[in-house]
N, C-alpha and C positions, 0 to 999 in steps of 0.2 A: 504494500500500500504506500502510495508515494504523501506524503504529508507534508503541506505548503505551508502551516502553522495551526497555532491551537483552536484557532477559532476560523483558518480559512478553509477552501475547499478539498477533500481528501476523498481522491478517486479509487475504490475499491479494488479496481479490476476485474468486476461484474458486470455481466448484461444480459439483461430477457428481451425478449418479445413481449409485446403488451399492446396494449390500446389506448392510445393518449390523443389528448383535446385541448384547445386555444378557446376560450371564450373573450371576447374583443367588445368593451363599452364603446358601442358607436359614439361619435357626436361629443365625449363629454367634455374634451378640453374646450370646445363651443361652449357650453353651460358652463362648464363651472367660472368660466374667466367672465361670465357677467354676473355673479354672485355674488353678495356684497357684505358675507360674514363666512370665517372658519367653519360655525357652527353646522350653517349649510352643506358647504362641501365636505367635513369629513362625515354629514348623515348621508349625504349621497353618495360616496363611496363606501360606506362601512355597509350600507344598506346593499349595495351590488357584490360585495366579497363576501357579507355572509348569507345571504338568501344563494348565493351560487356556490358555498362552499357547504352547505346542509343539504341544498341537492344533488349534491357528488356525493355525498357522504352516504346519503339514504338510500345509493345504489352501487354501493361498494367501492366507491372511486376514492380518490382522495386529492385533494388541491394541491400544489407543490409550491409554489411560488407565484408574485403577480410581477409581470414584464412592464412597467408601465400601468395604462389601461385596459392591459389585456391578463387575464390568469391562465396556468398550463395545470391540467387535471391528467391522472391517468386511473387505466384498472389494474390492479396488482394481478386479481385470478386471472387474468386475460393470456396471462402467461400460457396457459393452457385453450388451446389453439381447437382444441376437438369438442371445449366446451358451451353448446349453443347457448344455457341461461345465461352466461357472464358476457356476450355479447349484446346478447339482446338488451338487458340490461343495460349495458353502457351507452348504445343508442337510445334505449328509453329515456335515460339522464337529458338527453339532450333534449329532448320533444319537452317533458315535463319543466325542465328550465324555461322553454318558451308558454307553454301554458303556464307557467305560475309569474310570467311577466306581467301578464294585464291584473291579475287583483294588487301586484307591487306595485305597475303604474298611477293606480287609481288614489292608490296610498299616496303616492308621492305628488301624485295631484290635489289631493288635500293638502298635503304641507307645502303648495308652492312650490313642488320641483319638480323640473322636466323628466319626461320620462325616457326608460331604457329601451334600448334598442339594441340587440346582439349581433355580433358576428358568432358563428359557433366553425368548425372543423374539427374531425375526426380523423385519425388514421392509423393506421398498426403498424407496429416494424421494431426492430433494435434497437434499448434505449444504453446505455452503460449509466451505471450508477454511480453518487457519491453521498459522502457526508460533508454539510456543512455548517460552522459555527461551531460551539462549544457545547452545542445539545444533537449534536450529529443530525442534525434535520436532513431528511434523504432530498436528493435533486439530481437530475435527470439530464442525460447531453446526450449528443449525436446528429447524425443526418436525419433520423425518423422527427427527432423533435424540430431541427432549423425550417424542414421541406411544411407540417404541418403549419409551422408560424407564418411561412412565407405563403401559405394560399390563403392561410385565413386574412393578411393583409393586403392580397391582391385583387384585382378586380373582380376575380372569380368567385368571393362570396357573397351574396347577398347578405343582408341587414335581416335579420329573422329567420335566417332559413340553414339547414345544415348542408355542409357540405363535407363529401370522404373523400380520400385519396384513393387509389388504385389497389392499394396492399390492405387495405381492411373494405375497397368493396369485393375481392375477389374470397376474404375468408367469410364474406355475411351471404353471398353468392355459392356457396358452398353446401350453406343448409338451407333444406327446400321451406321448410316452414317458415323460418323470418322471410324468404322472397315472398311467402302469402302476406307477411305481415306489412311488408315494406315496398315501395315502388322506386326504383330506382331511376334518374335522367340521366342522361350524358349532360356533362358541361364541357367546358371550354378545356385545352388541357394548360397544365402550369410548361413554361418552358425555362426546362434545367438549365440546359447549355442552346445556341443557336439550331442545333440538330436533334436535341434528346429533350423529349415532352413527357409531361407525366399525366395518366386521363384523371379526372377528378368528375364525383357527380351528382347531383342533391338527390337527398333520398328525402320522400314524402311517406306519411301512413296511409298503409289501406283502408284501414278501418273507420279513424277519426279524419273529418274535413279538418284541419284547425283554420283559425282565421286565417292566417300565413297564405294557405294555400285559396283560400277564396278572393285574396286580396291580389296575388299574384299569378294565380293559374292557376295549370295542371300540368302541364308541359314545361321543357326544357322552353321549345319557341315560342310558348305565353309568357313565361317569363322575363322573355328578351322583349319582346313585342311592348310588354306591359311595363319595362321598365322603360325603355327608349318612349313612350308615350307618358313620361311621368304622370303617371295616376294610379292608383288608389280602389282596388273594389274590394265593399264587404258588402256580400246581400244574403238578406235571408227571405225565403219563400213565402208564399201563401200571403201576401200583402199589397195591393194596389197603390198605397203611400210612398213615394220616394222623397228621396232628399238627396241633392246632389252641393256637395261642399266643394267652395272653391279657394283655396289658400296657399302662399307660396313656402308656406311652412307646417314640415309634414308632423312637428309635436305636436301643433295645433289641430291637424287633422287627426292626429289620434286622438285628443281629449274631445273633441267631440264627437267622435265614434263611440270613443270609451261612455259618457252621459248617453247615446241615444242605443247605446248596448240591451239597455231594457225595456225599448220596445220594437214592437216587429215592423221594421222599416228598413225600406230596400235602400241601402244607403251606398252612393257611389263619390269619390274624391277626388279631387287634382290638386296637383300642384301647378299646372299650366295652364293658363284661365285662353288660350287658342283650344289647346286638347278639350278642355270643359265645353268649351262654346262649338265644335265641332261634335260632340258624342250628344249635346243638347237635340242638335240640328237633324242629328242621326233619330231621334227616340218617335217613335208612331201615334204617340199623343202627350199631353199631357195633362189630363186631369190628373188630382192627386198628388202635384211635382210642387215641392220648394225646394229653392235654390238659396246657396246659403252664401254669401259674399266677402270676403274678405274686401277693402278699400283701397289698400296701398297696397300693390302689387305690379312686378316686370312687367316688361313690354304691353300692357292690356290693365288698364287700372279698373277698379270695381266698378266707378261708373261708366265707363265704356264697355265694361260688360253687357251691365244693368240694359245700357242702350239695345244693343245689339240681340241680347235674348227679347225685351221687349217686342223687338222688330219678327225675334220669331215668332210670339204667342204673346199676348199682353196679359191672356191669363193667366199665366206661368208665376207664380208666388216668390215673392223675394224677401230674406233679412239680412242685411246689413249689419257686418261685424266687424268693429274698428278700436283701433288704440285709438285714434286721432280725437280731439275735443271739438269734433264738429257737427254733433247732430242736428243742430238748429240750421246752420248751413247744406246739409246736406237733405232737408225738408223743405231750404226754400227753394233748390235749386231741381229737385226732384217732384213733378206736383202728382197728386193721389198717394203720397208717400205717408202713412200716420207711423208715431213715433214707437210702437210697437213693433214696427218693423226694422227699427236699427238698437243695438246693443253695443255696449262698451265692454275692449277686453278689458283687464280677464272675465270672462263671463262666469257668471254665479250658478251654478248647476240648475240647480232648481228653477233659477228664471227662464233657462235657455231651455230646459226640456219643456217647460210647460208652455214659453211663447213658439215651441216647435210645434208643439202637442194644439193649442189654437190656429194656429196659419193651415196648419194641415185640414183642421175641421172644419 
């Protein structure tokens, strides 16, 4: 054992095979540098390391270290290559971290703080072990871990969505039951060197829709599609009521997703008030439709939205959602406009679902 000192790193000379994980806080060097107390930022990080270190936990994993705004997890039993539950398992870790995202978000919506957003990757391969510090805390090196850090930071992962590398999708391809359980796409592959690529590819549940997957597809080519069209879908069935939000900030669109979560309304998003105003143009009617407006926004500002849907259907329902202090102005210059119809961020939960819950009726 080679020993660099008492308290620095001491590489055993061991290695397994195992299954190890990147989870990456989107976004948050954005937030937190507009936060304007310690108190804040260390609840919004203490909140993401241990809500994501009790879900590695609860499924045999264990956290190793945090890189930044990213933490590295792995599975110890994974070591054993023949055994399907500790597989399964460690991909369940990952879905279940996104599903217990939205009741955190909601939480953190109450206190004022932007919510999370994941990168997640997966991969298996050779790790070599050490101890570090003066309480031997185990940590982890090699190509198996550099290869998963580098696709979880490249363009190849989606924000919410899991993505594996090649050598743990060919051992979950192996047993026929988790392919029932699990849908696998091709993605993009990572390139090693100018000639050597590695394939990477999200895996979805068969079983469970999660929101992820109704926001962004079903496909590898829905997801390109849907993402190159910045927007946004979450719908649930059996409902005539839509609400189509138009905002060029997608927290924003999640907290009012997250507020209209409980009730059954076909709710569609953008960030690109062209994309919005085009998929408008596309729809076969619109009774039942509010449109929900952002003010100050790129290329296409809320009221030349405003105008331009008008132009499509003047029956089409609009509210007005603005930091700006200009509601009086924006009544006099809009006429049929009543003041129910425009709201100041931050918006108050309960006002915004129940003047959604009126415009709709």
């Amino acid at each position: 054992m080679k020993n660099f000192s008492s308290t620095g790193i001491r590489f055993s000379g061991d290695s397994i095979k195992c299954c190890i994980g990147f989870i990456d806080l989107v976004d948050s060097t954005k937030h937190t540098i507009t936060m304007d107390n310690l108190e804040s930022i260390r609840k919004y990080y203490s909140t993401f390391i241990n809500s994501v270190s009790e879900n590695v936990k609860n499924y045999s994993g264990k956290v190793i270290k945090n890189i930044g705004d990213c933490l590295l997890f792995y599975f110890p039993k994974t070591s054993n290559n023949k055994n399907i539950d500790v597989f399964k398992e460690a991909i369940d870790c990952g879905f279940n971290i996104l599903d217990e995202r939205y009741n955190i978000n909601e939480e953190l919506t109450r206190q004022h703080l932007p919510p999370f957003n994941y990168k997640i990757s997966i991969d298996y391969g050779l790790v070599d072990l050490a101890l570090m510090g003066e309480y031997s805390q185990i940590d982890l090196f090699g190509s198996t871990i550099n290869l998963c850090s580098k696709i979880n930071s490249s363009s190849l992962s989606i924000p919410n969505e899991i993505i594996i590398g090649d050598n743990i999708y060919r051992v979950l391809k192996s047993f026929p039951s988790i392919t029932k359980k699990f849908n696998f796409y091709n993605n993009r592959e990572y390139k090693l060197t100018p000639i050597v690529r590695y394939p990477t590819y999200n895996i979805k549940r068969e079983d469970i829709f999660t929101l992820t997957e109704k926001q962004l597809g079903s496909s590898s080519k829905d997801l390109k599609e849907t993402e190159n069209a910045n927007s946004f879908f979450f719908h649930k069935e059996n409902n005539n009521k839509r609400v189509i939000v138009v905002d060029d900030e997608q927290e924003i669109l999640f907290t009012y997703r997250l507020f209209l979560s409980d009730y059954d309304y076909n709710i569609t998003s953008f960030t690109d008030p062209y994309v919005a105003l085009n998929y408008i143009r596309d729809n076969p009617d619109f009774i039942d439709l509010l449109v929900i407006l952002d003010v100050r926004m790129k290329n296409l500002n809320g009221f030349q939205l405003y105008q331009q849907i008008k132009a499509i259907d003047p029956k089409i329902k609009i509210l007005f959602v603005t930091a700006l202090d200009i509601i009086d102005e924006i009544l006099s210059i809009i006429p049929g406009l009543s003041k129910e119809q425009i709201m100041r961020k931050p918006v108050d939960k309960k006002v915004f679902t129940n003047t959604v819950k009126k415009l709709l009726n």
